[in-house]
C-alpha positions in Angstrom: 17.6 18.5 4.6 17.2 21.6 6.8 18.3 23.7 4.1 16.4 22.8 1.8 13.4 22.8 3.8 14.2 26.5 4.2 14.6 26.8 0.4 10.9 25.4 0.3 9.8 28.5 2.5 11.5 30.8 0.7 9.6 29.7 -2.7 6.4 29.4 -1.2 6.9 33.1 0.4 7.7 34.2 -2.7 4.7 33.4 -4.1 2.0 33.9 -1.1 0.0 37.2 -3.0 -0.9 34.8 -5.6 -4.3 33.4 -5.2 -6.6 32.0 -8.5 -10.2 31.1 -7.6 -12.3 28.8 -9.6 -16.4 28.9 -8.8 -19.6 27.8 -9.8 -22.9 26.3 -9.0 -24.0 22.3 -9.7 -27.3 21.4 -10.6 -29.4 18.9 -11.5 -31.8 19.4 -14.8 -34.3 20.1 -13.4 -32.7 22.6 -11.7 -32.0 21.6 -8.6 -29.1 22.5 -6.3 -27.0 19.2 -5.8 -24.7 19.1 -2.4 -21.8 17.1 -1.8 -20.6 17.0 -5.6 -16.8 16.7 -5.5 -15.0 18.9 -7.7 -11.3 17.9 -8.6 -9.0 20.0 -10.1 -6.3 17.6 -12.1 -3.3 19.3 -11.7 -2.5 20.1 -8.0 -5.0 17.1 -6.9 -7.0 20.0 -4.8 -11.0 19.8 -4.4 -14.0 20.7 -3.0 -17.7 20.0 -2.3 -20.6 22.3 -2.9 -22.8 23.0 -0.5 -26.9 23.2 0.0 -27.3 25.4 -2.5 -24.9 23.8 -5.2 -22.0 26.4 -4.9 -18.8 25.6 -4.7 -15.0 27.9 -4.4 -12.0 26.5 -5.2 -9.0 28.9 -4.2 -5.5 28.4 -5.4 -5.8 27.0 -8.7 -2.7 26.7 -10.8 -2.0 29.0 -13.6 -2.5 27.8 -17.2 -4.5 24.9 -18.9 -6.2 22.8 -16.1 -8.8 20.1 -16.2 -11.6 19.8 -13.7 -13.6 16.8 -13.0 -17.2 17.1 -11.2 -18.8 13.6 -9.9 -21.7 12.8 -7.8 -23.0 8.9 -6.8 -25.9 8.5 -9.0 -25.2 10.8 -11.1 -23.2 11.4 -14.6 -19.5 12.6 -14.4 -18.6 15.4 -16.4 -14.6 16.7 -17.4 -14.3 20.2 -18.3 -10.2 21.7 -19.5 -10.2 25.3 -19.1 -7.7 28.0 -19.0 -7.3 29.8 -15.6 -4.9 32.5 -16.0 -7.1 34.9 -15.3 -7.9 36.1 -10.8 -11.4 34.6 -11.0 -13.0 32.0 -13.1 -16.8 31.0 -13.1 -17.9 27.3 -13.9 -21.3 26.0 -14.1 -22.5 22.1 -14.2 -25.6 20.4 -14.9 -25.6 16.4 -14.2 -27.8 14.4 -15.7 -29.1 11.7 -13.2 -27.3 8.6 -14.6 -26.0 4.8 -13.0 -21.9 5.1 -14.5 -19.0 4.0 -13.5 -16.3 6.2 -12.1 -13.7 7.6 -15.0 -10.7 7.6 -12.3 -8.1 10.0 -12.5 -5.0 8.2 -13.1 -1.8 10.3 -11.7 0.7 6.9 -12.3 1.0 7.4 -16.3 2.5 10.9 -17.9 0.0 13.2 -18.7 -2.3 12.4 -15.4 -5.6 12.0 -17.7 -8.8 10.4 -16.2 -9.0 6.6 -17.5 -11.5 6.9 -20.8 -8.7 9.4 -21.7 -5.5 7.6 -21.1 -3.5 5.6 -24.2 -2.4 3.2 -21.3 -4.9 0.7 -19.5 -4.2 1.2 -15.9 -6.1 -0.7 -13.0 -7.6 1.6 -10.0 -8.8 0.6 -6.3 -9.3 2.5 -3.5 -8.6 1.7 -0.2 -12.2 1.8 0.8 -13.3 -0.8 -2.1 -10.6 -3.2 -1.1 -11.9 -3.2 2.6 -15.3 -3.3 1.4 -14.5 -6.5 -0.8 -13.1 -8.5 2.0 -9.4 -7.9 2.1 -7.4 -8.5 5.4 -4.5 -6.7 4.8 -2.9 -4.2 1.8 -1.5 -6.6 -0.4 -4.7 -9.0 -0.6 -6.7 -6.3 -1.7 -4.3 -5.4 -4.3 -4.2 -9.2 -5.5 -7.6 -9.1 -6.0 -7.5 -6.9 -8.9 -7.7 -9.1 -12.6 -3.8 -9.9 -13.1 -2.6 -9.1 -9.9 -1.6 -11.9 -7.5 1.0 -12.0 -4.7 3.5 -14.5 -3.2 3.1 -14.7 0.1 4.4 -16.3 3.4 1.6 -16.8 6.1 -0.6 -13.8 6.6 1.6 -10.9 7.0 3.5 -11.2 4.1 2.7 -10.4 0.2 5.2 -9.9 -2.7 3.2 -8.6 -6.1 3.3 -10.8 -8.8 1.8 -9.0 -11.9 1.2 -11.1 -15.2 3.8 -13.8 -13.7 6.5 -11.5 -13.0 7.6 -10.5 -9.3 10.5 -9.4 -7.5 12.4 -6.8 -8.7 10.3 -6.6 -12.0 8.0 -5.2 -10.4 8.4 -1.3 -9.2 6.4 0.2 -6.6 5.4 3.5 -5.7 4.5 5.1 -2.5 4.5 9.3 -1.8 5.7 9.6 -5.4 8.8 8.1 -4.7 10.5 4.7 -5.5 10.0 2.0 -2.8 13.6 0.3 -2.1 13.6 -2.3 0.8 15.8 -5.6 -0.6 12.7 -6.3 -2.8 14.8 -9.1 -4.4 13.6 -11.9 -1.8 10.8 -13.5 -1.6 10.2 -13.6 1.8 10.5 -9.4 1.9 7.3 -7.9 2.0 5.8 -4.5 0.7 6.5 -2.7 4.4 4.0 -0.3 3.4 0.6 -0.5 5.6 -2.7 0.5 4.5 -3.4 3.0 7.2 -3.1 7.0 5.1 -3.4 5.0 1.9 -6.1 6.0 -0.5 -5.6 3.9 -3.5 -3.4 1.5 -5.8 -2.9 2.0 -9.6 -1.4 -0.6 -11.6 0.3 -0.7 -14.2 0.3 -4.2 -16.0 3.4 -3.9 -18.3 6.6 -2.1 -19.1 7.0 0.9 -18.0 10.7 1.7 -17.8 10.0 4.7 -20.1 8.4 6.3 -16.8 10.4 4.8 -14.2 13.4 3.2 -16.0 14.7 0.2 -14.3 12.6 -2.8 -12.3 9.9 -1.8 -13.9 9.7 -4.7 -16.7 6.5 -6.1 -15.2 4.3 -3.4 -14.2 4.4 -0.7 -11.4 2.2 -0.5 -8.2 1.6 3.2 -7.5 -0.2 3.8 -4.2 -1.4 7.4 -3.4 -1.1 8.6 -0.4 -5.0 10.4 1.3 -5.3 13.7 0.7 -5.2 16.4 2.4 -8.6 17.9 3.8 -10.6 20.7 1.7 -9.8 23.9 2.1 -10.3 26.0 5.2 -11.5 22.5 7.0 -10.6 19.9 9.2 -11.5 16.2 10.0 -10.7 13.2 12.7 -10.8 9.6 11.5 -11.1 6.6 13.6 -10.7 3.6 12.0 -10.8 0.1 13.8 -10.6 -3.8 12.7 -11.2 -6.7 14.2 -10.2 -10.7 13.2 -11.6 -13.7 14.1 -9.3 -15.8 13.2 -5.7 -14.4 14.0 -7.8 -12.9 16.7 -6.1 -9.9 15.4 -7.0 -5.7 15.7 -6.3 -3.2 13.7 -6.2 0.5 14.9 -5.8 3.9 12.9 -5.9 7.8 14.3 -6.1 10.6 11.9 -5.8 14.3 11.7 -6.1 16.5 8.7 -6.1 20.2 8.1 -6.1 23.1 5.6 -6.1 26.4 7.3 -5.8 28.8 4.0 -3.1 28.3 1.9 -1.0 25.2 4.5 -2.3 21.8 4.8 -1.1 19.2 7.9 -2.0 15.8 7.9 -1.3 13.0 10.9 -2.0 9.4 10.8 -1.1 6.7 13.2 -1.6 3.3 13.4 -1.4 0.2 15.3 -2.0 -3.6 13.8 -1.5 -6.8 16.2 -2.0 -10.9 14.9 -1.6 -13.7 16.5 -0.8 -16.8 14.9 -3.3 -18.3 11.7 -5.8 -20.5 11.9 -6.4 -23.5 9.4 -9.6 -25.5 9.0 -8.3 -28.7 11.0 -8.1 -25.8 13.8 -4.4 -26.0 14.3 -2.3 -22.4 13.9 0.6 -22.1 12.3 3.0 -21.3 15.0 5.3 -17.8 14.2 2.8 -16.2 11.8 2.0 -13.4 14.0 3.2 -9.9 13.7 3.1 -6.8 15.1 3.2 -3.2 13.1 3.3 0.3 13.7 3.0 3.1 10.8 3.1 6.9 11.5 2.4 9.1 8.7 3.1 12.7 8.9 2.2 15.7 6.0 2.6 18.7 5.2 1.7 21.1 1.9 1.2 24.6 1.0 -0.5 25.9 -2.6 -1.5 28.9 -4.4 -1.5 29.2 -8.1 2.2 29.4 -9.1 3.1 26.6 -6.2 2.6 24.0 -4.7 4.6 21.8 -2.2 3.7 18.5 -0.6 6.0 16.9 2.1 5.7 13.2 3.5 7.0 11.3 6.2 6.4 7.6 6.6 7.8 6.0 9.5 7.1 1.8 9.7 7.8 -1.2 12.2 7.1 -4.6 11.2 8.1 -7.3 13.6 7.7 -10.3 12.2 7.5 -14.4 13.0 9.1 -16.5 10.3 7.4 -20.1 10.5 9.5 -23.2 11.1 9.6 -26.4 11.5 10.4 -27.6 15.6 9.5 -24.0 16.8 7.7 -24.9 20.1 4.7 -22.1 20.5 4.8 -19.6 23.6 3.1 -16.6 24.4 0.2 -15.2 22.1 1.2 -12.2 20.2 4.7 -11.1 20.1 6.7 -13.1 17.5 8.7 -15.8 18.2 12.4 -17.0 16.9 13.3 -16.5 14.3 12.1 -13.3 12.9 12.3 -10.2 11.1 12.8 -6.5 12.9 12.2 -4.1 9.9 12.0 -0.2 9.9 11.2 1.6 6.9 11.4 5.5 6.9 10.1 7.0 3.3 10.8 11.0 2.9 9.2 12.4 -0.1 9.1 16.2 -1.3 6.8 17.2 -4.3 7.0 20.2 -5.9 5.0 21.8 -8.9 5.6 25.5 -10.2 2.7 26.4 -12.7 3.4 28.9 -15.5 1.2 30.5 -17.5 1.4 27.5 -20.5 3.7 24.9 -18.5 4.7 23.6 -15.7 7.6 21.9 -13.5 7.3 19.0 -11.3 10.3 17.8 -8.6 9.9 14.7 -6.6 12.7 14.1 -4.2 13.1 11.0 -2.4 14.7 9.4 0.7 14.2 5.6 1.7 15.7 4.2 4.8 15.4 0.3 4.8 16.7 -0.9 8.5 16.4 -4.8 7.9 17.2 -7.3 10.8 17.0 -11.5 10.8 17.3 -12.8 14.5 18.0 -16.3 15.1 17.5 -15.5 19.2 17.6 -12.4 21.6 21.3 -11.7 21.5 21.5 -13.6 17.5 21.4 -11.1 14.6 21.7 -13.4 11.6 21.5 -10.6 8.8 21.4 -7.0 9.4 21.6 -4.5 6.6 21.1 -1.0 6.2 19.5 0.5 2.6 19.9 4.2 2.0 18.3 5.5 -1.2 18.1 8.9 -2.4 16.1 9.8 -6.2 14.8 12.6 -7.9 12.5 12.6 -10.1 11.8 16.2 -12.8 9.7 16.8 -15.7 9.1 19.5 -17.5 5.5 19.9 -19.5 6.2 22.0 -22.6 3.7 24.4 -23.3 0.9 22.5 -25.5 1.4 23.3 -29.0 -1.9 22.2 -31.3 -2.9 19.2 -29.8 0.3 18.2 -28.6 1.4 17.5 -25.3 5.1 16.9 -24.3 7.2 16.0 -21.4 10.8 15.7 -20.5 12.1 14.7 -17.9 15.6 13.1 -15.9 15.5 10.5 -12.8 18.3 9.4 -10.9 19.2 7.0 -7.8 21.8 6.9 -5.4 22.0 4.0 -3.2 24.0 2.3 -0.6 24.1 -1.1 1.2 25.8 -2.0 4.7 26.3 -5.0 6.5 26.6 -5.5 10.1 25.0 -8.6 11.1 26.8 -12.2 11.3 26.2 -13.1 7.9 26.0 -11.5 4.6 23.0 -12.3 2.1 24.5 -10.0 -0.2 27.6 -7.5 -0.1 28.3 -4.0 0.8 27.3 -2.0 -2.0 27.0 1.6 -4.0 24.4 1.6 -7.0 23.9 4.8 -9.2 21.0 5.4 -11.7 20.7 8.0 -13.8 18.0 8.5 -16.9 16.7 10.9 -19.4 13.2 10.7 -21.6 11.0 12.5 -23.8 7.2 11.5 -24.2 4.6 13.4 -26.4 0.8 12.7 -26.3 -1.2 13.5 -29.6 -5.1 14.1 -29.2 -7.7 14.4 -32.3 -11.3 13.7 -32.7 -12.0 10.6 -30.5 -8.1 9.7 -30.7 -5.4 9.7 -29.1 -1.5 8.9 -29.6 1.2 8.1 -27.0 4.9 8.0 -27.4 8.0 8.4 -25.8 12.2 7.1 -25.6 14.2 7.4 -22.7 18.1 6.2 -21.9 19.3 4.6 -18.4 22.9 3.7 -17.0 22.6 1.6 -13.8 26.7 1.3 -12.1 27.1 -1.1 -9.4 30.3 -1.7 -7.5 30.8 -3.5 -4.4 33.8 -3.9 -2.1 36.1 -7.6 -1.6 34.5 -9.8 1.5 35.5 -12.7 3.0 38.1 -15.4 1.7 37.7 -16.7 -1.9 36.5 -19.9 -1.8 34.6 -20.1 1.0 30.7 -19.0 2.1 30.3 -15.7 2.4 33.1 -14.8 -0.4 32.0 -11.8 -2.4 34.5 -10.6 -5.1 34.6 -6.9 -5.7 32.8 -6.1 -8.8 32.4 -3.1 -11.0 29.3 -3.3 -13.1 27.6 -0.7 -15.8 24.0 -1.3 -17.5 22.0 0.9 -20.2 19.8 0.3 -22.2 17.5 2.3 -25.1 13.8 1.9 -24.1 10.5 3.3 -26.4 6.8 3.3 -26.0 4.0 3.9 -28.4 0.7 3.4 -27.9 -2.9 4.6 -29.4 -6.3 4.8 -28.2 -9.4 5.1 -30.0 -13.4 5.6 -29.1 -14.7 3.6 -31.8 -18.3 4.2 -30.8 -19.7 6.0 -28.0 -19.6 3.0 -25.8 -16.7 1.0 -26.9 -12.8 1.8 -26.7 -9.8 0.2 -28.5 -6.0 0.6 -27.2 -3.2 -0.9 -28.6 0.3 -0.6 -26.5 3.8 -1.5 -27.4 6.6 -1.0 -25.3 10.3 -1.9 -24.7 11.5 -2.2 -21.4 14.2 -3.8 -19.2 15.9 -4.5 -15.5 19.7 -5.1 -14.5 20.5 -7.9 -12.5 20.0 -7.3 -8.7 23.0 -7.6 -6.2 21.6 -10.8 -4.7 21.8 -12.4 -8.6 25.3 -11.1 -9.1 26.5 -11.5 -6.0 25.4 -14.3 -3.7 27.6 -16.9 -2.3 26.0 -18.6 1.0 22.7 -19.9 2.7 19.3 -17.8 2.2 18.2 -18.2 5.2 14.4 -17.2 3.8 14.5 -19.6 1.2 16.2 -22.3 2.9 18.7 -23.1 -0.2 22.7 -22.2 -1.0 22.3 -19.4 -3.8 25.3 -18.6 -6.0 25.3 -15.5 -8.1 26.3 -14.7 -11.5 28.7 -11.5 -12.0 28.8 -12.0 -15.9 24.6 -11.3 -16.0 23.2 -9.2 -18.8 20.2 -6.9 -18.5 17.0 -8.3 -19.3 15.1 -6.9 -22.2 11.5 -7.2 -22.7 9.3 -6.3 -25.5 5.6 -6.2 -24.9 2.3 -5.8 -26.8 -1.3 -5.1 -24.8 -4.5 -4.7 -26.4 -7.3 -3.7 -24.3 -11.1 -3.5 -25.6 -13.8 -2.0 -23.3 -17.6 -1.6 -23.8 -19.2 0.9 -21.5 -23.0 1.2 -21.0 -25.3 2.7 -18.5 -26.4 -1.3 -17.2 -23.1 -3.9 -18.9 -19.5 -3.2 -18.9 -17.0 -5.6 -20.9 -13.6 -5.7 -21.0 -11.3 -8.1 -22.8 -7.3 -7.7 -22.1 -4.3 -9.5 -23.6 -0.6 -9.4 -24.2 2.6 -10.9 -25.2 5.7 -10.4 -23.3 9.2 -11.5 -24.8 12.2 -11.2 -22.4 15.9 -12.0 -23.2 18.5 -12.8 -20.8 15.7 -13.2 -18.6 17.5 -14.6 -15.0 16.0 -17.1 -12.9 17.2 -19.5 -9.9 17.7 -23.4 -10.7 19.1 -26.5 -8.8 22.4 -27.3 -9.7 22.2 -30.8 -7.8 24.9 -30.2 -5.1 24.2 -30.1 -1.4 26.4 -27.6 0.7 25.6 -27.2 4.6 22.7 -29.4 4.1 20.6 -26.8 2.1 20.6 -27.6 -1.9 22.7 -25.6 -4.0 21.0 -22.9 -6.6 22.1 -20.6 -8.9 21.3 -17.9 -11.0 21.2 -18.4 -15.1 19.9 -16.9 -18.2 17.4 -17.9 -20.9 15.3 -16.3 -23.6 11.6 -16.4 -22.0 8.0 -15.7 -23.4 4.9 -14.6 -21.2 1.3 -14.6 -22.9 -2.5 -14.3 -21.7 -4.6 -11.8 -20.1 -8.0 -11.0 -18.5 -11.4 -10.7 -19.5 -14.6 -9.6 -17.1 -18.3 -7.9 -17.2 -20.3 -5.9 -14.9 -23.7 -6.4 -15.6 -26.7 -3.9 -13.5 -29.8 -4.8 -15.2 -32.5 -2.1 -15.0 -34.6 -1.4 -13.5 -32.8 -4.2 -10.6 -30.2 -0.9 -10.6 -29.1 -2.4 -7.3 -28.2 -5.8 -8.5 -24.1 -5.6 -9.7 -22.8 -8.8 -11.4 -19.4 -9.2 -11.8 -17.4 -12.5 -13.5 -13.5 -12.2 -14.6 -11.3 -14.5 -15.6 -7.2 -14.0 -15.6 -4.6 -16.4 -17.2 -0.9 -16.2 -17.7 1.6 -19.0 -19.5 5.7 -18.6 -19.0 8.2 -20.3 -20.7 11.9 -20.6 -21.0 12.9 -20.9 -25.0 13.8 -24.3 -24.0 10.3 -25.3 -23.2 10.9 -25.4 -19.5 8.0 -23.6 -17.6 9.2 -20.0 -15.4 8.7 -20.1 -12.0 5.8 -18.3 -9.5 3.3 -17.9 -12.3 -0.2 -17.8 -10.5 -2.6 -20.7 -11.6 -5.7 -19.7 -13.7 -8.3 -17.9 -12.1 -12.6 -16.7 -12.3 -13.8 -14.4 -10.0 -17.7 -14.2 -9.5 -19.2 -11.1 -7.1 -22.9 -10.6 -6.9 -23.6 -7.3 -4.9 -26.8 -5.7 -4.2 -27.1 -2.0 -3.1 -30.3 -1.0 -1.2 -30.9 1.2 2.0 -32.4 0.0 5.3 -33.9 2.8 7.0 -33.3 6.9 7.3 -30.4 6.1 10.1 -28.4 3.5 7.9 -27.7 4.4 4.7 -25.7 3.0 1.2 -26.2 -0.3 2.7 -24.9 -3.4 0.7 -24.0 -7.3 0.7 -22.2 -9.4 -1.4 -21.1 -12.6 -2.3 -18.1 -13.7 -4.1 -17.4 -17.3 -5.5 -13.4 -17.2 -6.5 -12.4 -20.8 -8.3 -9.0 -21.0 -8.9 -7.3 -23.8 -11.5 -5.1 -26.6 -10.5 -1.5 -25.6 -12.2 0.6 -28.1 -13.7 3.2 -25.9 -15.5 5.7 -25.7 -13.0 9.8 -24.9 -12.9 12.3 -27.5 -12.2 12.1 -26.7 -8.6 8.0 -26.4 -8.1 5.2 -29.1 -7.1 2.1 -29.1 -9.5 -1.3 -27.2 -7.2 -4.7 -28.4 -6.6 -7.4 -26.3 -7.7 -10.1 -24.8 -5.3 -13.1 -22.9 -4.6 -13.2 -19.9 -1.9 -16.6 -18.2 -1.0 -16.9 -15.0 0.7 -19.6 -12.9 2.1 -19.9 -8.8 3.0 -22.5 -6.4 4.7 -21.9 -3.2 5.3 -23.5 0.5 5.1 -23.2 3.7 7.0 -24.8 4.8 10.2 -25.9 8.4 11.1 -26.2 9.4 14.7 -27.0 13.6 15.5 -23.9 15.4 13.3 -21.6 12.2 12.9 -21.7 9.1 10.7 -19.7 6.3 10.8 -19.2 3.5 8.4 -19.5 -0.6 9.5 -18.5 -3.3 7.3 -18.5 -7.2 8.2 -17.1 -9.8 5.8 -17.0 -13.2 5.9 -13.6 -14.9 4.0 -13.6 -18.5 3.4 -16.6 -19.2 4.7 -16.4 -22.8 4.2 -13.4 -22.7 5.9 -11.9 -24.7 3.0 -8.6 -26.3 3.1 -6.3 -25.1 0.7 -3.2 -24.5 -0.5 -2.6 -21.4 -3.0 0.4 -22.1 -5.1 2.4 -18.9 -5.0 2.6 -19.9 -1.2 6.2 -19.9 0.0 4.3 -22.3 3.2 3.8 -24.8 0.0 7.1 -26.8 0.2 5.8 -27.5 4.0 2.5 -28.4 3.5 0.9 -25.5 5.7 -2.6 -24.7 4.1 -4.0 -21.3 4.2 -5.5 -19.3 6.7 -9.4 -20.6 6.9 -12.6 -19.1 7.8 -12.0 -15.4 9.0 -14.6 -13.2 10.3 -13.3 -9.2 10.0 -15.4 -6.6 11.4 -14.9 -2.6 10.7 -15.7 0.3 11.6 -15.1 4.1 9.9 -15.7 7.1 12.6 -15.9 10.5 11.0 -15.6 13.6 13.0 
């Protein structure tokens, strides 16, 4: 690491005279200077703001073809590609005043267009929209998009589940790197938190052309903040409060961007006591305490750029039980989970005068540990992962645009608690793909084909025939993935895309391998080490109207998978836990989502929003999938207005979420009853002399309805939901 650190200075000395500057003035039609427009250059993800006269200076732009995006609240966004080989280049805008939506710049997919561009339908949420909308913690506000829903155990604990699949279909993303961190249970959470996180893209949908393997169902890419504008620097303050886990939440951050370096610190603090439901009673062991530090640093000028991340997590964790008798107030109880996470990621881009290089390097440290009591460790394993990620962009030729590009993962797991959940282990990934991206008129065409080899081998455990008896194995995967997809603007308003795509995931140790009690699932799981990939197929077609006061949007698919491997009873009882194991079976996924956004003028404040998601799974034989999310409709009705001179952008909300009763269960599920959740939000900003700070106060469940949500893992137990919760916050900017 340390040499290659000093290979980093080396480059980025080697390149330190080089210094492009993009500038330009913003106004409105009539001519007015407009401050505070953000300008956004694609390609390196720098910006700026102009000031009171409309000016703004970007310095360090990359060499070549780059794409800049101007945006202003209230006003229309405009997207300008030009070429920037040259020292100095000038750039003039006139915005139109105009109530639009935000084309987000979507960095997830291939060619990093903004969304109205992009063949692929991709969801986007920022972290601020999330808390604004009522979300307690990183993976409800991620479950809230149409889609998107999570398994979880109690509070502190959410598993993405996107169009019925979970698990290890599902890849995620954090600091441009691969999350690994024993995703296969169910009872593992994300260990990301949502401190230094700016936003979530998803990806509903194969994409193992972009990121091969375990990503058959979709990937969640969160971004990282960014760094602070050039030649600045900025303190953040951001505090939480809950009513009902009578919980805080505490983040410190520090950016700067002295010339060509940027630094970044974040740290942060989040405490909860056990949940309350509505018959007043908490749920004894769902409390938790975390700690995230998040450290950055970049450098950039117009050949180079270089962004490194450090991410440093502690989760400790209650795990609810039955005949757990309750004792102090915030530090978990027994049993529990003692999780560190430590994500390294170095990105690199070198800019050429028609192309470019990208080089994500990545290194995840997954410290996992189950106690049963103070001197106990049930299950302790250590995850090491190291990938790369590099892609070449050709130089565009016509109207085409083309990438290729190689991944790879190496990986190791060690034991060293009293039991094994699955065995010692060495995994190796490698890939290789080519994608292309054709534009014309109001058109565009995606498509791409990439080969992956997965080899797994493990080492001889135990005594055959007993629990804990894993037999060596020696395994090799590959598969032949493609994607094609088009996009067309049939009118000015309205766009069509059409997406198919291959994809597929190789069973994960824990299906080949297991041979004992899952603690976390309270069952005997036995593995399969004869397990074929699963293959998927997929078509997505997405239709979107876009006008100044209604936005529609109608979403469906079809998802085939074969050898697709799921957990079933077998009927035997060993140790007193039922026995599972792990199978095959063709399976079929269909459905999708459908909304509008509705701001009638001249009521330009008043926002209605109504969305409806569905999903069906289903063995060949009939036989329904497990964890696929019950039906849902979302209803939000905001209004935007603004109090006095002192508090500003002020809104409120109210959200009316029904979700179905679901009856198509698995041979080891209970049917759900169907519910209705109502929500409430205020919030706005507050100026005071030079400083402003943001407040927010939301209202979940305010009913304080008793439910039970059916991808609960507290189901089997009969534990309801959390109930009423009150959440105040607040957003200091200095």
């Amino acid at each position: 690491m340390k040499n290659l650190f000093l290979y980093m200075l080396l480059i980025v000395a080697s390149f330190s005279y080089a210094q492009n500057t993009l500038t330009g003035t913003i106004t409105s039609t009539n001519n007015t200077p407009l401050q505070n427009v953000a300008v956004h250059i694609i390609e390196n993800n720098s910006y700026a703001e102009t000031d009171s006269n409309g000016l703004y200076i970007v310095t360090n732009i990359p060499k070549g073809n780059i794409t800049v995006v101007v945006y202003l609240y209230g006003y229309e966004q405009k997207t300008e590609k030009i070429n920037s080989n040259q020292k100095e280049v000038t750039l003039n805008f006139t915005l139109q005043e105009k109530e639009q939506h935000l084309d987000e710049i979507v960095v997830s997919t291939s060619f990093n267009k903004i969304q109205s561009q992009n063949v692929m339908k991709v969801e986007h949420q920022t972290l601020k929209q999330m808390q604004e909308n009522g979300a307690s913690s990183l993976m409800e506000g991620v479950a809230s998009i149409a889609g998107v829903n999570q398994v979880s155990t109690g509070a502190s604990i959410g598993k993405p589940v996107i169009r019925g699949l979970s698990s290890n279909r599902v890849l995620v993303y954090a600091q441009g790197v691969r999350l690994e961190n024993q995703q296969f249970g169910e009872e593992h959470g994300l260990g990301l938190s949502a401190s230094g996180i700016e936003s979530v893209e998803v990806i509903k949908g194969p994409a193992s052309l972009l990121y091969g393997s375990d990503a058959i169902g979709g990937v969640l890419y969160f971004n990282p903040e960014k760094f602070a504008k050039n030649n600045t620097f900025a303190t953040n303050v951001n505090q939480q409060f809950y009513s009902n886990t009578q919980g805080t939440n505490t983040s410190f951050g520090f950016k700067a961007s002295p010339n060509n370096w940027k630094l970044l610190l974040r740290a942060n603090y989040n405490s909860q006591a056990d949940y309350k439901i509505p018959n007043g009673e908490r749920i004894v062991n769902t409390r938790s305490i975390e700690k995230d530090l998040k450290y950055g640093l970049g450098f950039a000028n117009s050949h180079f750029s270089t962004d490194f991340r450090y991410n440093y997590n502690n989760l400790d964790l209650g795990l609810p039980e039955e005949e757990i008798e309750a004792s102090g107030f915030r530090n978990p109880l027994f049993p529990k989970q003692d999780i560190d996470n430590h994500i390294l990621s170095l990105t690199n881009k070198f800019f050429f005068k028609n192309s470019k290089i990208e080089a994500d390097l990545g290194y995840i440290f997954n410290n996992r540990k189950e106690l049963e009591a103070v001197d106990e460790i049930a299950l302790h394993m250590k995850l090491k992962t190291a990938n790369y990620n590099l892609k070449y962009y050709l130089p565009k030729w016509k109207s085409i645009e083309t990438i290729i590009g190689t991944q790879g993962m190496h990986q190791t797991n060690e034991n060293f608690g009293e039991e094994l959940l699955i065995p010692n282990a060495t995994v190796n990934d490698y890939g290789f793909f080519v994608t292309s991206n054709y534009e014309w008129n109001k058109n565009a065409i995606q498509a791409g084909i990439r080969y992956d080899r997965r080899n797994i081998t493990t080492s001889t455990h135990g005594e055959e025939g007993e629990e804990g008896y894993f037999a060596a194995i020696n395994n090799h995967f590959q598969s032949f993935n493609f994607a094609l997809g088009y996009k067309t603007t049939l009118t000015d308003k309205i766009i069509s895309r059409i997406n198919l795509a291959s994809g597929f995931r190789a069973p994960n140790l824990a299906e080949l391998t297991s041979n004992g009690v899952h603690e976390g699932s309270n069952r005997y799981e036995i593995g399969n080490s004869n397990l074929k990939n699963e293959q998927n197929f997929q078509a997505d077609v997405n239709l979107e109207y876009n006008s100044e006061h209604f936005e529609f949007f109608v979403n469906g698919f079809y998802n085939h998978i074969t050898n697709y491997i799921f957990i079933s009873p077998t009927g035997a009882v060993l140790d007193d836990n039922d026995v599972f194991e792990y199978l095959q079976n063709n399976a079929t996924l269909f459905g999708g989502e459908t909304g509008i956004h509705f701001h009638p003028h001249p009521l330009d404040w008043l926002h209605l929003r109504t969305s409806f998601e569905t999903v069906t799974g289903k063995q060949e034989n009939g036989n329904f999938l497990p964890l696929i999310p019950a039906n849902q409709i979302k209803n939000n009705i905001r209004t935007e207005f603004q109090i006095s001179d002192w508090f500003t952008k002020n809104y409120c909300f109210a959200q009316i979420n029904y979700t179905f009763n679901q009856n198509n269960v698995s041979a080891f599920e209970t049917s759900s009853l169907d519910y209705t959740l109502v929500n409430l939000g205020f919030g706005g900003t507050i100026k005071t002399n030079k400083n402003t700070f943001g407040i927010y106060l939301n209202a979940n469940n305010i009913l304080d309805k008793t439910y039970i949500a059916h991808l609960s893992r507290l189901k089997n137990d009969g534990i309801p939901n959390m109930g009423r919760t009150i959440i105040l916050g607040l957003n200091f900017d200095f």
